[in-house]
DOVOBA-547991 format. One line per field, with one value per atom (N, C-alpha, C): residue in three letters; x, y, z; atom name. Coordinates in steps of 0.001 Angstrom, whole numbers, padded with zeros to 6 digits. Atoms other than C-alpha are relative to their C-alpha. Example, Ala and Ser with C-alpha at 12.3 -4.5 7.8 and 13.67 -1.06 7.14 Angstrom:
BEGIN
aa: ala;ala;ala;ser;ser;ser
xx: 000890;012300;000900;-000820;013670;-000770
yy: -001190;-004500;001200;-001190;-001060;001090
zz: 000000;007800;000000;-000060;007140;000730
at: N;CA;C;N;CA;C
//
This chain:
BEGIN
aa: unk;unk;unk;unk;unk;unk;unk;unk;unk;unk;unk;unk;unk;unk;unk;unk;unk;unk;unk;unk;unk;unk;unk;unk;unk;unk;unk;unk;unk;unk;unk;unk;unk;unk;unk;unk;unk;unk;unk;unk;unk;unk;unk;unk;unk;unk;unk;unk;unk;unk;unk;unk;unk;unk;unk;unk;unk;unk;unk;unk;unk;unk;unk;unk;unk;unk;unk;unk;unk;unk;unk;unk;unk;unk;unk;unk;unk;unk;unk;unk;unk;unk;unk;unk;unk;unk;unk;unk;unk;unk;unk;unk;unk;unk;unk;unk;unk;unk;unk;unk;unk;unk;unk;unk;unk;unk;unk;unk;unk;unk;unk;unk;unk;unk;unk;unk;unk;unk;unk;unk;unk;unk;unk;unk;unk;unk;unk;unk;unk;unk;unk;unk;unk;unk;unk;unk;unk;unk;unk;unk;unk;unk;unk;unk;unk;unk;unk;unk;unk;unk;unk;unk;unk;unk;unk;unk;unk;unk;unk;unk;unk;unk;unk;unk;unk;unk;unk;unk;unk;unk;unk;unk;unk;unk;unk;unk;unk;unk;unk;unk;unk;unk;unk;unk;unk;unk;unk;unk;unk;unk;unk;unk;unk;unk;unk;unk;unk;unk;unk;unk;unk;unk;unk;unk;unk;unk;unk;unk;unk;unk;unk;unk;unk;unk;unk;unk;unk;unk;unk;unk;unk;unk;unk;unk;unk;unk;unk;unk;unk;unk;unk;unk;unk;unk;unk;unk;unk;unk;unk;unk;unk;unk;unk;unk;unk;unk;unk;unk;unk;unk;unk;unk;unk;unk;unk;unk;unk;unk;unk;unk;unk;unk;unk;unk;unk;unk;unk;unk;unk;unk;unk;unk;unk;unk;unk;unk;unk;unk;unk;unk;unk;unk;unk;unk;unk;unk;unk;unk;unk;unk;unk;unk;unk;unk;unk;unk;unk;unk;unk;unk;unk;unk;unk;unk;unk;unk;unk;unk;unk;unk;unk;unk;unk;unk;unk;unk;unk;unk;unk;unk;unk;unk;unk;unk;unk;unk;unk;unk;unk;unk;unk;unk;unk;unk;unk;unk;unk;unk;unk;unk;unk;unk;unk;unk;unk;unk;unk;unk;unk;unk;unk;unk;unk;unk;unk;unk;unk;unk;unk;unk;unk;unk;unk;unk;unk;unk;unk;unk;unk;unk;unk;unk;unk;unk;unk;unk;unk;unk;unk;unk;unk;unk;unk;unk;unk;unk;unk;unk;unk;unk;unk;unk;unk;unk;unk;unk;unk;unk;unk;unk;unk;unk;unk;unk;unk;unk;unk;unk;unk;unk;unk;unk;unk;unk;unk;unk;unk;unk;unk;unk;unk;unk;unk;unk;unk;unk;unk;unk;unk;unk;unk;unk;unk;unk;unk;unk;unk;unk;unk;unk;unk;unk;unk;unk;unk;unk;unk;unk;unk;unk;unk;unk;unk;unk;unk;unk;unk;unk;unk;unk;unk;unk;unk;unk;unk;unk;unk;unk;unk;unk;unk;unk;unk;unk;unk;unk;unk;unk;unk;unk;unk;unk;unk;unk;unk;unk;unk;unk;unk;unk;unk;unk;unk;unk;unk;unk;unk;unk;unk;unk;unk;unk;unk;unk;unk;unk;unk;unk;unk;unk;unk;unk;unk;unk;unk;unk;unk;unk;unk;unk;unk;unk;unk;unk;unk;unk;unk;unk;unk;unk;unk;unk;unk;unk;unk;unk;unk;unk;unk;unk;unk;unk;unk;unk;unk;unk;unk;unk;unk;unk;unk;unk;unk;unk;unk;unk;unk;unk;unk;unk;unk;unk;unk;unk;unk;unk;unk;unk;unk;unk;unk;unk;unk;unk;unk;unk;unk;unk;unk;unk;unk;unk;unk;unk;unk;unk;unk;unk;unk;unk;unk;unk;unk;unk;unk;unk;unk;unk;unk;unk;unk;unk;unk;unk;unk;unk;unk;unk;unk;unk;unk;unk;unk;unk;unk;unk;unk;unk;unk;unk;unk;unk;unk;unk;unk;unk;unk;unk;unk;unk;unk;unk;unk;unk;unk;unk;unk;unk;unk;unk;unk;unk;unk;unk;unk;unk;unk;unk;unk;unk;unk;unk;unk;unk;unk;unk;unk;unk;unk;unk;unk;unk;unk;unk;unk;unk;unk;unk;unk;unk;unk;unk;unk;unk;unk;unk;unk;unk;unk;unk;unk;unk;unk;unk;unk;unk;unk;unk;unk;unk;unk;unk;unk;unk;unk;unk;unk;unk;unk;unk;unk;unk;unk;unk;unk;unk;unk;unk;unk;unk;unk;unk;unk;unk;unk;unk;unk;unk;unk;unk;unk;unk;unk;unk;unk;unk;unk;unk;unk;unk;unk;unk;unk;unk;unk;unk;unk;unk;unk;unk;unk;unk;unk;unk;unk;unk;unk;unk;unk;unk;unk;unk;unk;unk;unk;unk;unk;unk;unk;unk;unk;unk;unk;unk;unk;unk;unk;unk
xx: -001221;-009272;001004;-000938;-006023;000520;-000897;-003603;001156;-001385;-000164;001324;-001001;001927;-000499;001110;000956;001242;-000437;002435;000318;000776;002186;000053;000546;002759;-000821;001071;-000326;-001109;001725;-002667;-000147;000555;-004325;000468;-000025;-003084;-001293;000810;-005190;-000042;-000185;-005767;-000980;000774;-007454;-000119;-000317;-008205;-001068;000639;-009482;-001159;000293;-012320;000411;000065;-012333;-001003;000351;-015195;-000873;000736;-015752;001704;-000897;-013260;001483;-000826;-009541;000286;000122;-010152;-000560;000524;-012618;000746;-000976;-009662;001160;-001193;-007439;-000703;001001;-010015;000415;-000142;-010076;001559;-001195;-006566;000804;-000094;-005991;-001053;000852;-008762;000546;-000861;-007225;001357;-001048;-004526;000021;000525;-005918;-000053;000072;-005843;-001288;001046;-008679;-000125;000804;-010255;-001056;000617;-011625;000034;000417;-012743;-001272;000986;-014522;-000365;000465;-016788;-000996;001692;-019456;-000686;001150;-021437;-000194;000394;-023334;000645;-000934;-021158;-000315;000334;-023099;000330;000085;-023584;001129;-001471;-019968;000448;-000334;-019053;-000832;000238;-021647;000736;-000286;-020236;001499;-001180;-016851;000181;000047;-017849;-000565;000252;-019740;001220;-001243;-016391;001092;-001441;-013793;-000313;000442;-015787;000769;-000400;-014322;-000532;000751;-016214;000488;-000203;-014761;-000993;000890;-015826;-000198;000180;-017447;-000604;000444;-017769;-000575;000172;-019692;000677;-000134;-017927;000635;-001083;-016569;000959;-001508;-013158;000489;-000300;-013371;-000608;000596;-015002;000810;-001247;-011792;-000492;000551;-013792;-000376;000313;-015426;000763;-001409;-012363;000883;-000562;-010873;-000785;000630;-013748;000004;-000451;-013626;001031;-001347;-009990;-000035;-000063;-010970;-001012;000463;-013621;000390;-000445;-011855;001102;-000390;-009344;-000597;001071;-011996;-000276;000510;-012889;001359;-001270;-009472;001524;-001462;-006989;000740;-001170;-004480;000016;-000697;-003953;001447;-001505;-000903;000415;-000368;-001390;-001160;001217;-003071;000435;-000336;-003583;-001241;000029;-004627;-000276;000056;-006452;-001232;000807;-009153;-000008;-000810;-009254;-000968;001076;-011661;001548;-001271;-009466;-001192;000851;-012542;000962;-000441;-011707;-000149;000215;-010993;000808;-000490;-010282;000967;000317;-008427;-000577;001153;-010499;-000889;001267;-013366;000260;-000012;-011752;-000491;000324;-013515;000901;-000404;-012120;-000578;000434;-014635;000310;-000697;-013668;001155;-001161;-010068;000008;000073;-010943;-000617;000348;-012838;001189;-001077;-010671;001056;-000846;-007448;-000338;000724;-009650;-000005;-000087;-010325;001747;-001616;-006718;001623;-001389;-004191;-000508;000506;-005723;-000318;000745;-007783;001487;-001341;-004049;000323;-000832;-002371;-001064;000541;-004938;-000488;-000160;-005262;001152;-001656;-001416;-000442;000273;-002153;-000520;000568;-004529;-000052;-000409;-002982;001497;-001458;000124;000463;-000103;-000087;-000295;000571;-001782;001432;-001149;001283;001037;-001405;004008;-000622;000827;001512;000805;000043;001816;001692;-001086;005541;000600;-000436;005648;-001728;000923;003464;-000211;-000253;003273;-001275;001135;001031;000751;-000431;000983;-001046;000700;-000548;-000011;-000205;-001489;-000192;-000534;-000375;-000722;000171;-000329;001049;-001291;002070;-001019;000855;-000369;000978;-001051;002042;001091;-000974;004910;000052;-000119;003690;000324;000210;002856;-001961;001270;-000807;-001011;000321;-002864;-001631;000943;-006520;-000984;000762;-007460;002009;-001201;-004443;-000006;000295;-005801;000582;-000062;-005809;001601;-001191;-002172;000998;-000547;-001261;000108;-000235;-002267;001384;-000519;-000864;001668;-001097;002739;000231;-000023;002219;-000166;-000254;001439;001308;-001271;004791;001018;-000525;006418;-000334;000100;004529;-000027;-000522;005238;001473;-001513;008870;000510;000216;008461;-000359;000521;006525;000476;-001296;009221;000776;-001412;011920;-001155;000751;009278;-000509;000606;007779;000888;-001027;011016;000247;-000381;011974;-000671;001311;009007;-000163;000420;009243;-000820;000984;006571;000274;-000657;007452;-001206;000961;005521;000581;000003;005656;-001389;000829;003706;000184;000339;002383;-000368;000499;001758;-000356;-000014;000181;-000148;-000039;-000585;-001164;001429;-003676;-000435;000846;-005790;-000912;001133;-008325;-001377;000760;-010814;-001533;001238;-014942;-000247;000406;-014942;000899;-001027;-011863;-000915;000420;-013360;-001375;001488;-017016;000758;000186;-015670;001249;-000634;-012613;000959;-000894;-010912;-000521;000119;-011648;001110;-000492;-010190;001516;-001159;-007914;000973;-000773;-006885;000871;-000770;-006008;001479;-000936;-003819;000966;-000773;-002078;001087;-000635;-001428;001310;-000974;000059;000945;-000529;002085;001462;-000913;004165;000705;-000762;004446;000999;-000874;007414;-000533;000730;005432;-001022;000629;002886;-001346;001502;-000034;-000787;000724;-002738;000080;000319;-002997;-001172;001735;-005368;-000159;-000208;-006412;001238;-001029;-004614;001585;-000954;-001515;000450;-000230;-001534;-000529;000228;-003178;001071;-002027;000719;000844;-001549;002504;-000708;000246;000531;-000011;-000363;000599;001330;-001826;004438;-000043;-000568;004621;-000338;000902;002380;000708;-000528;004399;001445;-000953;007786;000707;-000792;008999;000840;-000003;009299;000961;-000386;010622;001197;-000975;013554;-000166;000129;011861;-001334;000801;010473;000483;-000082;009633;000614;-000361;010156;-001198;001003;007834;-000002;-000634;007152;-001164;001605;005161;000156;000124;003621;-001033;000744;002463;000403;-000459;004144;000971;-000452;006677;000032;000370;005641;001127;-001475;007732;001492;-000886;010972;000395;-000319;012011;001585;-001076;015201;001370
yy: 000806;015362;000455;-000286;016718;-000965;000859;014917;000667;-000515;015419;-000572;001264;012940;-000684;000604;011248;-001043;001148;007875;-001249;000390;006649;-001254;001347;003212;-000832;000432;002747;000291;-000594;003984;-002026;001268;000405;-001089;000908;-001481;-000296;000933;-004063;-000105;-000698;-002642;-000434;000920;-004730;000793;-000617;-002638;-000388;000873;-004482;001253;-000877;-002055;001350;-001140;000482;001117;-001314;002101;000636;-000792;003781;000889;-000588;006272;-000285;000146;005791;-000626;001457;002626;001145;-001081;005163;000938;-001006;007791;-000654;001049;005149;-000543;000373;003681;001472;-001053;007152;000656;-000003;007810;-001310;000892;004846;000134;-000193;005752;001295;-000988;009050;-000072;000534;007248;-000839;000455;005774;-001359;001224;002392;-000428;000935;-000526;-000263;000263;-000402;-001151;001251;-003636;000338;000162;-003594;-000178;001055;-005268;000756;-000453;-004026;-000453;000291;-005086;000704;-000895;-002259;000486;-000495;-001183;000890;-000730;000831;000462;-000629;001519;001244;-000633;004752;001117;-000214;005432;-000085;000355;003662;001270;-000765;006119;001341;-001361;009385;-000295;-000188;008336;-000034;000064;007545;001298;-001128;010858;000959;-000599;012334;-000022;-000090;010770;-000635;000674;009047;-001493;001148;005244;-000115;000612;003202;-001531;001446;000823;-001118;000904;-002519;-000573;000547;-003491;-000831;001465;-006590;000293;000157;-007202;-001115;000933;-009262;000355;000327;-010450;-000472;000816;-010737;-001069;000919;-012752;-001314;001467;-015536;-000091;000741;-016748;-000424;000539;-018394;001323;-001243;-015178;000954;-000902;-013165;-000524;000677;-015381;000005;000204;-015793;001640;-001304;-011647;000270;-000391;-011452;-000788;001016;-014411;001204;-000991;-012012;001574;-001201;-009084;000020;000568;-010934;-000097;000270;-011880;001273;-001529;-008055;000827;-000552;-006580;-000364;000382;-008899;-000256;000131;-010182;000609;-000971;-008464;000253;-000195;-006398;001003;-000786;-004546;-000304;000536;-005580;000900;-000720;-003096;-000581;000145;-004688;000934;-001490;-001699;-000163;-000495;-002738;-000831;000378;-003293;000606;-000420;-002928;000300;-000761;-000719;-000093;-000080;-001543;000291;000145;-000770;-000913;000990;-003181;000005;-000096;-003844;-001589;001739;-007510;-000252;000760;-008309;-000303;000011;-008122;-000754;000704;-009888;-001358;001812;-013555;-000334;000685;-016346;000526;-000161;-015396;001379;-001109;-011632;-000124;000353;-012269;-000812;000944;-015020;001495;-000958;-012241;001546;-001120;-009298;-000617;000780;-011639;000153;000382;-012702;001410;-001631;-008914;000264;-001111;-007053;-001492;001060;-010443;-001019;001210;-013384;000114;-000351;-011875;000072;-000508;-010063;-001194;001431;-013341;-000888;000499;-014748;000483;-001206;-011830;-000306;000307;-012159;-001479;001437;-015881;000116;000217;-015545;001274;-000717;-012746;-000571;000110;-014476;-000849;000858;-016829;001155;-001119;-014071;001108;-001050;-011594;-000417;000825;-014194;000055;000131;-014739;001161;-001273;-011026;000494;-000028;-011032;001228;-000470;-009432;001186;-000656;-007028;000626;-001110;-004735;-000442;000186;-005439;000941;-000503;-003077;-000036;000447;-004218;001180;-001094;-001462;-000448;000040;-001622;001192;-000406;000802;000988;-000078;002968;-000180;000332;001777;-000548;001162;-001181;001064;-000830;000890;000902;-000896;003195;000048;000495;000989;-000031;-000463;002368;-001256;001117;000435;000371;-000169;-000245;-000292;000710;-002184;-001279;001219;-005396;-001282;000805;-007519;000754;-000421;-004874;000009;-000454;-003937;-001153;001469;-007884;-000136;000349;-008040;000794;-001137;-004783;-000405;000198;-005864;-001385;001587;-009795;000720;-000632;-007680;000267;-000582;-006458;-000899;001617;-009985;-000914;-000059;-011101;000285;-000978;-008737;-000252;000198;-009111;-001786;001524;-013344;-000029;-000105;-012872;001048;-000515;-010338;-000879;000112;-012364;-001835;001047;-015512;000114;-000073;-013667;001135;-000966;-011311;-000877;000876;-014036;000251;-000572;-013596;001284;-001354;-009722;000475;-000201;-009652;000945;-000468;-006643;000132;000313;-006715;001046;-001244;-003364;000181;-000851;-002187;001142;-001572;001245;000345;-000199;002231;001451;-001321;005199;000470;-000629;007994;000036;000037;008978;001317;-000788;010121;000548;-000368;012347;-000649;000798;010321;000438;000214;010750;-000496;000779;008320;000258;-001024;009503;001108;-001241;013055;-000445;000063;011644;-001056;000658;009147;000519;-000212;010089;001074;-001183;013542;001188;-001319;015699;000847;-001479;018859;-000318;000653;017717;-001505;001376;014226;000924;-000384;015895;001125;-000509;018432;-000903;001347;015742;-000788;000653;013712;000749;-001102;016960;-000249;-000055;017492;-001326;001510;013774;000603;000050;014922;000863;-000899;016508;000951;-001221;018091;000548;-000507;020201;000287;-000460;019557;-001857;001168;016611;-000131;000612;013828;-000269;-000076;013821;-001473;001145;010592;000536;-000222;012036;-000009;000348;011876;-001672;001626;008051;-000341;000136;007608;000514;-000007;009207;-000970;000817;007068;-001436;000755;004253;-000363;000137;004827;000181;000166;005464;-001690;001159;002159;-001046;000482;000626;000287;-000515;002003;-000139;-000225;001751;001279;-001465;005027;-001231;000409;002336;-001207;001098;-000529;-001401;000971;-001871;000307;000564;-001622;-000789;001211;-004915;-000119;000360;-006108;001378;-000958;-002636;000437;-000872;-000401;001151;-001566;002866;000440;-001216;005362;001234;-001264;008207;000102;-000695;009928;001396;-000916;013155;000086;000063;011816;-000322;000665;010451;-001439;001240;007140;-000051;000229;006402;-001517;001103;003633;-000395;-000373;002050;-000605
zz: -000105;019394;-001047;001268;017696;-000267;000217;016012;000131;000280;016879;-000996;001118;014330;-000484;001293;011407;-000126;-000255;011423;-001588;000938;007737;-000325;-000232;008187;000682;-000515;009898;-001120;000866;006930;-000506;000881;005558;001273;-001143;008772;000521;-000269;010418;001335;-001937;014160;001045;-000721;017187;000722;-000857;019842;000644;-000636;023074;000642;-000583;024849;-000779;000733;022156;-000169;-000130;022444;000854;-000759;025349;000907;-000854;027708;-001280;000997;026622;-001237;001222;023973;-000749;000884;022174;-000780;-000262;022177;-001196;000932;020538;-000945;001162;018421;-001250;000953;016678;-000186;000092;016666;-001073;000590;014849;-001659;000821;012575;-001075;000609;011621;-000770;000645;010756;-001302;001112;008040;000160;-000462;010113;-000517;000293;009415;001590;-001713;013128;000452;-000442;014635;001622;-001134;018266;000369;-000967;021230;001072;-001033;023735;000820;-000627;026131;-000608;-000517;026195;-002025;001198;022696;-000447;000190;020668;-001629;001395;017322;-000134;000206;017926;000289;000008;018596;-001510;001737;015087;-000876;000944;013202;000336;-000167;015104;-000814;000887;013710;-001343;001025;010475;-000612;000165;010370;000272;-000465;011489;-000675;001077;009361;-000679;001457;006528;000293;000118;007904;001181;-000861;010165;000648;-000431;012588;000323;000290;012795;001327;-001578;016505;-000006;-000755;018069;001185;-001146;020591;001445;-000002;023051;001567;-001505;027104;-000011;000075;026772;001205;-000936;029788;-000103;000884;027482;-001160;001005;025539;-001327;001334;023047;-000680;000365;022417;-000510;000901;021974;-000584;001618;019538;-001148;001183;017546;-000914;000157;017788;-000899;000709;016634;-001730;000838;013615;-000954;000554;012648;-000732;000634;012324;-001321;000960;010509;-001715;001468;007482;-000060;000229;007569;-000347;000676;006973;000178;000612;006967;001161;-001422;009507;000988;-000827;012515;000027;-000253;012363;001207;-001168;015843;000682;-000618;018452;001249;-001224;021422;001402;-001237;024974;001043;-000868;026637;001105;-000991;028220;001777;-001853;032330;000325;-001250;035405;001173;-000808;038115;001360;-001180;040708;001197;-001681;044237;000809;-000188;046247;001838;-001269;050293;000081;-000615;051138;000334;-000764;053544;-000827;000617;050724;-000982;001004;048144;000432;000571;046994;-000850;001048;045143;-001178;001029;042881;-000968;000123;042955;-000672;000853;042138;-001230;001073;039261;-001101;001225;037421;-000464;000442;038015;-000600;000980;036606;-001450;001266;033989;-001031;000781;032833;-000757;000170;033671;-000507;000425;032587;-000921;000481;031184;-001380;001426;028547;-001023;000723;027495;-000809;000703;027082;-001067;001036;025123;-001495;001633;022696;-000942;000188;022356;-000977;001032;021251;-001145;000876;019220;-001110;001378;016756;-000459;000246;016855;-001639;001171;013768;-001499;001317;011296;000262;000069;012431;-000532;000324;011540;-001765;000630;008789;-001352;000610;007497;000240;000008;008045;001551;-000820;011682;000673;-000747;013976;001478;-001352;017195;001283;-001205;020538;000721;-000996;022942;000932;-001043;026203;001337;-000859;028555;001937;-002111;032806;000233;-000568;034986;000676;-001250;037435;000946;-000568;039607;001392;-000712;040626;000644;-000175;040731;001187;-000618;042819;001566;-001117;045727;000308;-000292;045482;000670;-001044;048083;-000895;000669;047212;-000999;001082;044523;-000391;000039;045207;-001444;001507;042542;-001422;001320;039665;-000141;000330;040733;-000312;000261;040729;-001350;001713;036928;-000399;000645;036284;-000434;-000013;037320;-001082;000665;035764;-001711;001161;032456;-000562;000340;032796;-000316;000387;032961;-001058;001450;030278;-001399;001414;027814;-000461;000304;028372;-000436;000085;028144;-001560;001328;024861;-000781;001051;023259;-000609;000344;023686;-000919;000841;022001;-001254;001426;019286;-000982;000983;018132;-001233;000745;015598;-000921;001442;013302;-000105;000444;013520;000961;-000919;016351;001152;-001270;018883;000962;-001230;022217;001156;-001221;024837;000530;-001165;028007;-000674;-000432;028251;000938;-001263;031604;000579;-000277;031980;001599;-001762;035086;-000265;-000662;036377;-001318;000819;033098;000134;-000985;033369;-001419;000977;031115;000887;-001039;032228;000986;-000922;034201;001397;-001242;036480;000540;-000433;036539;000937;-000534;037644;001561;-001177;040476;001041;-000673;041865;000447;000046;040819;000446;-001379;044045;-000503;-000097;043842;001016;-000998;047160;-000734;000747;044843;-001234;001241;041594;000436;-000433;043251;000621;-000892;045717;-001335;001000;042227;-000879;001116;040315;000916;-001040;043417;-000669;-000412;042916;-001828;001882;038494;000002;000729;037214;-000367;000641;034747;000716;-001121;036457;-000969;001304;033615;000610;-000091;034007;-001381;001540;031109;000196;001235;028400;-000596;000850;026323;-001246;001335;023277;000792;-000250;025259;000227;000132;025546;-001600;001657;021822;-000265;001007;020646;000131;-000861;022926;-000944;000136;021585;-001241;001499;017549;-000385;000706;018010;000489;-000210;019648;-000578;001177;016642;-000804;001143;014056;-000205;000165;012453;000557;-000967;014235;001514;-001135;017333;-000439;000251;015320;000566;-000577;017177;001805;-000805;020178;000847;-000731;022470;001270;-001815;025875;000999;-000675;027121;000711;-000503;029325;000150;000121;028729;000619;-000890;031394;-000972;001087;029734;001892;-001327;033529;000893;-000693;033677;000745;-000874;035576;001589;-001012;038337;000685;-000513;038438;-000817;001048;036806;000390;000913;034956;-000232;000406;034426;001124
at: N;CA;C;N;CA;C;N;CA;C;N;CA;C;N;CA;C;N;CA;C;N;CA;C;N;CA;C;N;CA;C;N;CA;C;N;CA;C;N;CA;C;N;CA;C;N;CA;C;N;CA;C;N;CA;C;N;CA;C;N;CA;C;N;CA;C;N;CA;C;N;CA;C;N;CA;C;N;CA;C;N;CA;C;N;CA;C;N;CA;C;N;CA;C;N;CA;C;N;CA;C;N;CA;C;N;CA;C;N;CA;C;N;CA;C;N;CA;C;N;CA;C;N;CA;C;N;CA;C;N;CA;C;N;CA;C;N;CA;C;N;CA;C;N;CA;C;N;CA;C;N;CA;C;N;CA;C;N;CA;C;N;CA;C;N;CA;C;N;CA;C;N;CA;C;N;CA;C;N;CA;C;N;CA;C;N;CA;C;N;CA;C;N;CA;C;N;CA;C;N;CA;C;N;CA;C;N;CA;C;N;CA;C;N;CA;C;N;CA;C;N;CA;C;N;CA;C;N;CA;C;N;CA;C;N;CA;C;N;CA;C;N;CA;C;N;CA;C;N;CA;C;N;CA;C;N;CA;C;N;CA;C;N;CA;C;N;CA;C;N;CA;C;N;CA;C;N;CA;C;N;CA;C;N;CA;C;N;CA;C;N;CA;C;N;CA;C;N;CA;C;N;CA;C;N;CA;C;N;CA;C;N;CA;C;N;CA;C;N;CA;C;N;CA;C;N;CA;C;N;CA;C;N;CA;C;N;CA;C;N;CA;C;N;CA;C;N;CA;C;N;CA;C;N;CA;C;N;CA;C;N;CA;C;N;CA;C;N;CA;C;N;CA;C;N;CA;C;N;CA;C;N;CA;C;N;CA;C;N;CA;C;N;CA;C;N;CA;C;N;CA;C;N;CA;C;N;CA;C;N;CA;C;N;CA;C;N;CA;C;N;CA;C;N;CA;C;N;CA;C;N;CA;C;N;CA;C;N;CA;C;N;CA;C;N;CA;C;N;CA;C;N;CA;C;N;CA;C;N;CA;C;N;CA;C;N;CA;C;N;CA;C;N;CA;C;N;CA;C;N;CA;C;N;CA;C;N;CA;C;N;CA;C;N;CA;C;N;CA;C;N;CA;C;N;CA;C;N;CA;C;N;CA;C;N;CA;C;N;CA;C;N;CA;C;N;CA;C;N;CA;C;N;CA;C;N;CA;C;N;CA;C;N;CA;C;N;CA;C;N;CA;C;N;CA;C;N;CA;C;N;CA;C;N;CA;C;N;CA;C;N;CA;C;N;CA;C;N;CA;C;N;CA;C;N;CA;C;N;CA;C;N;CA;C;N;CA;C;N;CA;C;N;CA;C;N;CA;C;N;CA;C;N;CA;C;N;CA;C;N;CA;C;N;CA;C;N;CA;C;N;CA;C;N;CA;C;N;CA;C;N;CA;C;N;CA;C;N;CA;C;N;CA;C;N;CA;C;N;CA;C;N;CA;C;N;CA;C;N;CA;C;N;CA;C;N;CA;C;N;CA;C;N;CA;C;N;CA;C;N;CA;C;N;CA;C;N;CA;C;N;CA;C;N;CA;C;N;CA;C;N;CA;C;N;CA;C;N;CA;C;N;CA;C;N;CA;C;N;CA;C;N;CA;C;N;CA;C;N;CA;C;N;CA;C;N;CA;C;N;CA;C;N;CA;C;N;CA;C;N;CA;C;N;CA;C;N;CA;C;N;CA;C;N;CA;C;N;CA;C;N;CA;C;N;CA;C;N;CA;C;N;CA;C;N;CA;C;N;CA;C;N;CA;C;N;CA;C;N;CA;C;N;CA;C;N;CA;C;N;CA;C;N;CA;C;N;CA;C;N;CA;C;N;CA;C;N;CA;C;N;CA;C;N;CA;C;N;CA;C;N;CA;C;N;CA;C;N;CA;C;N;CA;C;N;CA;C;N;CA;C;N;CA;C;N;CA;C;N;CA;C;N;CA;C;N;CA;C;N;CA;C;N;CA;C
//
């Protein structure tokens, strides 16, 4: 993982990152880490042996929770924790999301209640519950990650693209609520990354071409291309701006 920009008002910051360590969260986890950030994140899935490779890597060891952000209580007590470990949150990044496939016909009540719960719900309650420690610490950055998903029209998974867009409305709702205390609040909506989990389920040879095809640029994204977009939008480099959305997808959609 290179680094392309060094950010230096992130060294000693107090960094939440939802679904950090596995695929892109992982990516950003250490990007944040390199930065000389204080790394706090939440994951289902066991993630020790993530924490020692980074600490073997850059001598600082984020601090993982175990936890279902789709149990509220849980990801507050998460964010309260990380708090007592280094201090306020002064950036809270909103990354993690299930992109399941999905038919109408197949969706349940129950179906839709969880996917919500994942790709929106969780968001807004993250949002809440760093909001007092950021005012706290005299201001602070969230950046809540979408999709061009929505945008695109992409059929296929109707639920995820429902959050995706409602992300986008709430971000801009909770700018113009938490600018006052210093608090800025942006989407990131990336394109089609090629992360493990992409490459293993869905990036046919016939798909990935098809996708290049629609980009401007004529290169596939990497994680480290969303980890830049995401420590500028963490950092004083970004400072006067909120409730915006910014695609980082090659070009694909425009904005605007």
């Amino acid at each position: 993982m290179t680094q392309s920009a060094t950010f230096h008002d992130l060294k000693g910051k107090s960094v939440f990152v939802t679904g950090g360590g596995s695929g892109i969260g992982a990516s950003l986890t250490e990007g944040f880490l390199k930065q000389g950030a204080k790394v706090a994140f939440v994951q289902r899935s066991d993630s020790r042996e993530f924490c020692d490779a980074m600490y073997a890597k850059h001598g600082a060891r984020p601090l993982f929770i175990e936890c279902d952000i789709t149990d509220i209580a849980s990801l507050k007590s998460a964010v309260e924790q990380a708090s007592n470990a280094h201090g306020s949150i002064q950036v809270l990044v909103n990354n993690a999301a299930n992109d399941q496939r999905h038919l109408t016909e197949e969706v349940t009540e129950e179906f839709w209640d969880w996917s919500q719960a994942i790709n929106l719900k969780a968001y807004f309650f993250a949002c809440q519950a760093v909001m007092a420690g950021m005012k706290e610490a005299g201001g602070g950055a969230i950046v809540n990650f979408s999709s061009i998903s929505y945008m695109m029209g992409n059929a296929g998974y109707p639920s995820y693209t429902t959050a995706n867009a409602g992300i986008n409305g709430m971000t801009r709702s909770l700018a113009r609520e938490f600018g006052p205390d210093n608090i800025r609040v942006n989407t990131l909506a990336p394109g089609w990354v090629l992360t493990e989990k992409q490459l293993g389920k869905w990036a046919t040879p016939e798909a990935l071409a098809s996708h290049l095809e629609r980009q401007c640029l004529k290169e596939h994204l990497g994680p480290q291309d969303i980890v830049d977009a995401v420590l500028f939008l963490s950092s004083n480099a970004s400072r006067m701006m909120t409730g915006q959305m910014m695609a980082v997808d090659g070009g694909v959609v425009t904005t605007g």
